[in-house]
OpenMM code with the backbone's topology and positions (N, CA, C; nanometers):
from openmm import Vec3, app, unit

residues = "UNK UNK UNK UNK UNK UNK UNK UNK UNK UNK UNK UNK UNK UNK UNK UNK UNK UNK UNK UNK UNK UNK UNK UNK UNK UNK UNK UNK UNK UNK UNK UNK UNK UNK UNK UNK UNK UNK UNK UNK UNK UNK UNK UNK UNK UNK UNK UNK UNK UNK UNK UNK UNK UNK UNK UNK UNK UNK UNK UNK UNK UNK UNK UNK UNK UNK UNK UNK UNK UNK UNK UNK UNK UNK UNK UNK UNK UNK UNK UNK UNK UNK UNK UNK UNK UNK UNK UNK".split()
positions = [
    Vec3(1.8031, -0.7199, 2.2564),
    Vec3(1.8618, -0.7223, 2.1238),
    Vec3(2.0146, -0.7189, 2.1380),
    Vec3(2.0570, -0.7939, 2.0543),
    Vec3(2.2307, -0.8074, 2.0610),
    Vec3(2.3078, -0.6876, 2.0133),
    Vec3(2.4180, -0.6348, 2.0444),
    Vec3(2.4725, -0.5233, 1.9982),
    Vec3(2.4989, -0.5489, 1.8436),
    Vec3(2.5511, -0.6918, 1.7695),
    Vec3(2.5769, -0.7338, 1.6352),
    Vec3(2.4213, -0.7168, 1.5909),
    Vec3(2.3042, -0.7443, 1.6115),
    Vec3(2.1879, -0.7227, 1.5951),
    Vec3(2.1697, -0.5550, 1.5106),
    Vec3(2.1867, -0.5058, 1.6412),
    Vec3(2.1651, -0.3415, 1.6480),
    Vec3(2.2410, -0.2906, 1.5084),
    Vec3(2.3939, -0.3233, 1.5245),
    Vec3(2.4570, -0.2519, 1.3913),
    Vec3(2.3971, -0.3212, 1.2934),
    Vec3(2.3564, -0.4288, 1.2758),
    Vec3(2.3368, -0.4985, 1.1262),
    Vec3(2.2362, -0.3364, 1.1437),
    Vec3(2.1279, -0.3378, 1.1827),
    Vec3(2.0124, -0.2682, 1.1517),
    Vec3(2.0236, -0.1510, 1.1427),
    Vec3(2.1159, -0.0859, 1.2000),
    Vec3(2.2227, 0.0503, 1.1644),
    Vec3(2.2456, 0.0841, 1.0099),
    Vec3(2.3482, -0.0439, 0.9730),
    Vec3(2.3558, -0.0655, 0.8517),
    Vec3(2.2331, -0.0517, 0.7282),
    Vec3(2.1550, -0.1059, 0.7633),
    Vec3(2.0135, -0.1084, 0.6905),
    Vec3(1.9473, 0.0368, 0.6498),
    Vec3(1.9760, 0.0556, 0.8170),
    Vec3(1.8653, 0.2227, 0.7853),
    Vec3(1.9671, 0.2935, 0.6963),
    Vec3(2.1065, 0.2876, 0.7004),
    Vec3(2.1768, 0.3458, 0.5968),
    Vec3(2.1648, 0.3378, 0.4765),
    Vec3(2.1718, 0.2348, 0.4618),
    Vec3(2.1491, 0.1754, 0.3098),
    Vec3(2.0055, 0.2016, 0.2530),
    Vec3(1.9114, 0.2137, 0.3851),
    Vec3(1.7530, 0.2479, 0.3509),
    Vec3(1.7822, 0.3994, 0.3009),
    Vec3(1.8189, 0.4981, 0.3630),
    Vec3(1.8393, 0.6242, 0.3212),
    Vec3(1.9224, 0.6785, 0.2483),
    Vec3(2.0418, 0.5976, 0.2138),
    Vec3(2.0543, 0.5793, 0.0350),
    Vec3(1.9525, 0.6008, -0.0311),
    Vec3(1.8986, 0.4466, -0.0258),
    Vec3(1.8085, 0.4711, -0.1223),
    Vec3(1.7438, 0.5599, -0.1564),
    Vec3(1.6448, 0.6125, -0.0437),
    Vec3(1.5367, 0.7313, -0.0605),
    Vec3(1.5786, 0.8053, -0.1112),
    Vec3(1.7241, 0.8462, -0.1420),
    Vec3(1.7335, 1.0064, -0.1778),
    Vec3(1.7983, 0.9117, -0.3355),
    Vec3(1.8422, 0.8809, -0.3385),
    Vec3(1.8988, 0.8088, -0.5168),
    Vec3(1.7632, 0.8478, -0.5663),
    Vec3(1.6477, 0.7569, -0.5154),
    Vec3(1.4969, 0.7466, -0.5720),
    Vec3(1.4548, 0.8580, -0.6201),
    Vec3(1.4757, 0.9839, -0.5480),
    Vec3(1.4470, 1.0902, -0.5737),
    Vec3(1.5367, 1.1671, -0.6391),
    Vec3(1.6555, 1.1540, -0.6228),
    Vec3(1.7709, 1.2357, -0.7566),
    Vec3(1.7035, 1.1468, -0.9073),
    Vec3(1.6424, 1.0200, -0.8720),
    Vec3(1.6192, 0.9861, -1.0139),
    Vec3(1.5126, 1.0286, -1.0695),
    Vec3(1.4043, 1.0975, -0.9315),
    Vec3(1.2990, 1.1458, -0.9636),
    Vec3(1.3004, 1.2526, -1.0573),
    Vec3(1.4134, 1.3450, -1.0208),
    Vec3(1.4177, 1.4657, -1.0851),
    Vec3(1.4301, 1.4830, -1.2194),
    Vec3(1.5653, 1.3503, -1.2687),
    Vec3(1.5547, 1.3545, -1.3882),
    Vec3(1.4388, 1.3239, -1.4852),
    Vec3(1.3653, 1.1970, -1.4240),
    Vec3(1.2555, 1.1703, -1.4815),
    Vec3(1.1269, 1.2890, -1.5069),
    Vec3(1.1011, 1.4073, -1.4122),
    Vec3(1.0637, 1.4755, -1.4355),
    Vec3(1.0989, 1.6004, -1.5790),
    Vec3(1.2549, 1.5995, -1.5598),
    Vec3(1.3261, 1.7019, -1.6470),
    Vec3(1.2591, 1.6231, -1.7830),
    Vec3(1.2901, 1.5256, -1.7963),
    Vec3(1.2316, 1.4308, -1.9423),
    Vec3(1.1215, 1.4208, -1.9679),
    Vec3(1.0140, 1.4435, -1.8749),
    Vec3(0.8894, 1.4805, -1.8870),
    Vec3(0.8413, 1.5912, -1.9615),
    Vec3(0.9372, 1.7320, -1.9125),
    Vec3(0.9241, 1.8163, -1.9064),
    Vec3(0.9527, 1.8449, -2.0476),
    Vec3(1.0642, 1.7639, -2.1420),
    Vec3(1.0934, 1.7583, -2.2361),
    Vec3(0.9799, 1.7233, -2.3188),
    Vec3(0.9177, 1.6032, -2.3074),
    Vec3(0.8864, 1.5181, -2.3976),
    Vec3(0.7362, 1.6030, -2.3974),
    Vec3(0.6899, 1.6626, -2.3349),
    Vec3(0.5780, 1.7427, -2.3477),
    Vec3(0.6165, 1.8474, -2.4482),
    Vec3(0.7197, 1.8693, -2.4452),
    Vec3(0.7527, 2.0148, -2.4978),
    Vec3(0.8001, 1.9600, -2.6524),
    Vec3(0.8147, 1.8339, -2.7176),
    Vec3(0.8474, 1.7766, -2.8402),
    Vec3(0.7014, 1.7387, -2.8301),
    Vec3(0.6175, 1.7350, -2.7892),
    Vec3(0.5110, 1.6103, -2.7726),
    Vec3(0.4891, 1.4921, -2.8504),
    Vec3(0.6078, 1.4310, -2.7289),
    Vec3(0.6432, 1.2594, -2.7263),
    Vec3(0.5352, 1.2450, -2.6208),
    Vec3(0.5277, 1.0736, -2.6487),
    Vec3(0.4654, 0.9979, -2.5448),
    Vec3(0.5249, 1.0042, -2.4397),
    Vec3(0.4581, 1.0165, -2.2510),
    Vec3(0.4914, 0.9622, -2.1501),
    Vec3(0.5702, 0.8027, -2.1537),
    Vec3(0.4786, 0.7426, -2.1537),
    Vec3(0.5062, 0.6036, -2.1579),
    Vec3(0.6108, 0.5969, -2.2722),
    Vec3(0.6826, 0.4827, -2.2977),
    Vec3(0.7814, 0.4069, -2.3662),
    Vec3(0.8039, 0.2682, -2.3200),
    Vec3(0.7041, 0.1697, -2.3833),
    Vec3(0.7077, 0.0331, -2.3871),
    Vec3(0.8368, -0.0252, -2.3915),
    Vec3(0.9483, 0.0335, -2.5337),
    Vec3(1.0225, 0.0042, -2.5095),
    Vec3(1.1804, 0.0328, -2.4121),
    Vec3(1.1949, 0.1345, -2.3985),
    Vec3(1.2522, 0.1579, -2.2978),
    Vec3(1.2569, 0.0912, -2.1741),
    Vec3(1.0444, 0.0658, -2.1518),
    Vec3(1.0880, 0.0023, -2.0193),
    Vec3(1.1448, -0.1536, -1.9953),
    Vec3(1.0640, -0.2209, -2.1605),
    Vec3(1.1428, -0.3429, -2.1611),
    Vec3(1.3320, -0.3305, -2.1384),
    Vec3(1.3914, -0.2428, -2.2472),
    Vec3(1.5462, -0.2684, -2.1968),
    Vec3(1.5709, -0.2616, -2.0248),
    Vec3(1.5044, -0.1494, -1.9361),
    Vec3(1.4959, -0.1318, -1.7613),
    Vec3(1.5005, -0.2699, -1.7781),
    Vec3(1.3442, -0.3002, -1.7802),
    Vec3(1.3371, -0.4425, -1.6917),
    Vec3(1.4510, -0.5595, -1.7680),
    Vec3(1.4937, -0.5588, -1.8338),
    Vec3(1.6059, -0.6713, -1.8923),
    Vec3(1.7465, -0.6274, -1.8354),
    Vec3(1.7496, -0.5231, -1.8483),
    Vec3(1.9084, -0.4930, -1.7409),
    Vec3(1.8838, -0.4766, -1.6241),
    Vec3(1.7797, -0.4828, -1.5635),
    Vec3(1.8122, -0.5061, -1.3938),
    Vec3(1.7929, -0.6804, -1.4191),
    Vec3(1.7659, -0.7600, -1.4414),
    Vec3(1.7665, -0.9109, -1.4444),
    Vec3(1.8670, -0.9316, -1.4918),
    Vec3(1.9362, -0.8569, -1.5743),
    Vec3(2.0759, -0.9245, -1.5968),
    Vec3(2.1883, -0.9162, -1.4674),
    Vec3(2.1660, -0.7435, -1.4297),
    Vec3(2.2988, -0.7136, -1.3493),
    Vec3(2.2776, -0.7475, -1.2135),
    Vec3(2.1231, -0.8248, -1.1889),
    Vec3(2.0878, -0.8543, -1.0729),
    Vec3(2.1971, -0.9447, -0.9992),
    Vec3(2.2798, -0.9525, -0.9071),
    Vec3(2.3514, -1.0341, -0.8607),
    Vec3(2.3504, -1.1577, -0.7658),
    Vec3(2.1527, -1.1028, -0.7141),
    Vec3(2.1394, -1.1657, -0.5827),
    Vec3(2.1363, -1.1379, -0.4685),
    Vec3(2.1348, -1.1378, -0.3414),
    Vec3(2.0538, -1.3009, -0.3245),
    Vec3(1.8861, -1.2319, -0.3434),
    Vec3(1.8210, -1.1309, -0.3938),
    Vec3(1.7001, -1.1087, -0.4293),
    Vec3(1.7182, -1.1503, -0.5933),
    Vec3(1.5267, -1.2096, -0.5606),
    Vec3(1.5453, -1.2491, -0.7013),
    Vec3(1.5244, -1.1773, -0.8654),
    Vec3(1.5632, -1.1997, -0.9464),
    Vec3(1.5344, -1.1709, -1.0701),
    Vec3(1.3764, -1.0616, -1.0734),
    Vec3(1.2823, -1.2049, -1.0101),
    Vec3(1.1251, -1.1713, -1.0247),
    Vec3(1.0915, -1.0392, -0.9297),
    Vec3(1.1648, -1.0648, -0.8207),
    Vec3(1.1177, -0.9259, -0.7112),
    Vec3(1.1625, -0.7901, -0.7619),
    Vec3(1.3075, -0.8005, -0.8050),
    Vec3(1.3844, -0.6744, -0.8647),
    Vec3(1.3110, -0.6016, -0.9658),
    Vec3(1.3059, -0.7178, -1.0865),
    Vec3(1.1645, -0.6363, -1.1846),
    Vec3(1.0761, -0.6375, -1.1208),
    Vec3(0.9445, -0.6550, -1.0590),
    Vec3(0.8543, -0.6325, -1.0032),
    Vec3(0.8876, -0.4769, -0.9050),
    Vec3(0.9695, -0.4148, -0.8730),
    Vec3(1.0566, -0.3418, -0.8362),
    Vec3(1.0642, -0.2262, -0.9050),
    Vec3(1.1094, -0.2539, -0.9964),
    Vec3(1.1745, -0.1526, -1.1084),
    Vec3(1.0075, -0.1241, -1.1740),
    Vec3(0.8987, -0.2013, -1.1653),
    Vec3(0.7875, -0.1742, -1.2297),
    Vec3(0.7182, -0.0614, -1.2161),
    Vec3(0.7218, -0.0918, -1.0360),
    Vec3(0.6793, 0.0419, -0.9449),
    Vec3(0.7103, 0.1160, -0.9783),
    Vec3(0.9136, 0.1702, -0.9978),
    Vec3(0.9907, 0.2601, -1.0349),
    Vec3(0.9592, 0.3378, -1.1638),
    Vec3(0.8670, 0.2886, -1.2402),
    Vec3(0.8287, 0.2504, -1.3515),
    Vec3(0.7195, 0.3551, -1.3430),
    Vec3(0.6143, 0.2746, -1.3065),
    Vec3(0.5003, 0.3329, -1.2956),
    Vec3(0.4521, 0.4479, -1.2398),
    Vec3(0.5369, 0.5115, -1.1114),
    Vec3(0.5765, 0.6381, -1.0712),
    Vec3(0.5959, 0.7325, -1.1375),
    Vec3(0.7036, 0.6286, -1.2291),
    Vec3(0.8018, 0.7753, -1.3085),
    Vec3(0.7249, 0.7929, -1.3917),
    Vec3(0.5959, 0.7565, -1.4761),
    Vec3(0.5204, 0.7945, -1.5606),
    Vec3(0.4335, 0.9098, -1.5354),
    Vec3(0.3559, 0.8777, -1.3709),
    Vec3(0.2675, 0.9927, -1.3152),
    Vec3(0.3467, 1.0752, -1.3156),
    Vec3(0.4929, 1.0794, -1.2526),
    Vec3(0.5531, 1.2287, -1.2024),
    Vec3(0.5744, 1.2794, -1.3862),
    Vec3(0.5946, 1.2057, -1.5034),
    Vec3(0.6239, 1.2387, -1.5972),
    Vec3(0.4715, 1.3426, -1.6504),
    Vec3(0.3419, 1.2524, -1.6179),
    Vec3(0.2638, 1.3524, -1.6679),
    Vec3(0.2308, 1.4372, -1.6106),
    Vec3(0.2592, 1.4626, -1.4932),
    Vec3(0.2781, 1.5716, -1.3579),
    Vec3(0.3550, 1.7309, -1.4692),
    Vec3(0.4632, 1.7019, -1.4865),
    Vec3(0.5821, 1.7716, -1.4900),
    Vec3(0.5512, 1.8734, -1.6494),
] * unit.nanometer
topology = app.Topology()
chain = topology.addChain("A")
for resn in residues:
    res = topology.addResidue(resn, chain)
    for name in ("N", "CA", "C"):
        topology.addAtom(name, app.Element.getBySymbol(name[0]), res)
């Protein structure tokens, strides 16, 4: 493996472990709102809400991933945050 190889992939795992922990600072909040919306007893789910998500990540998407993968993406993000919501 090339040393330019190696750092690209350096780079990656960084940016991979970003992520993981963002995912999970966002986890928390999503829980705190859970925690709320039980306590008003609101719905988990919000159809619309998640439509605006999925329309602003396709907008601010920049590339080079596409539109379709990002929402498909954010769905997961989505669908998570609902269980941990009725979790909480």
């Amino acid at each position: 493996m090339t040393p330019e190889i190696e750092n690209l992939r350096q780079k990656i795992d960084s940016i991979e472990d970003s992520l993981i922990s963002i995912l999970n600072e966002r986890a928390k909040y999503v829980l705190e709102i859970g925690k709320i919306k039980k306590a008003q007893g609101l719905p988990i789910a919000d159809s619309k809400r998640e439509e605006i998500i999925l329309k602003r990540v396709a907008e601010k998407n920049p590339g080079p991933m596409s539109n379709e993968f990002m929402v498909d993406v954010f769905k997961k993000i989505i669908d998570e945050s609902i269980k941990l919501e009725s979790k909480s």
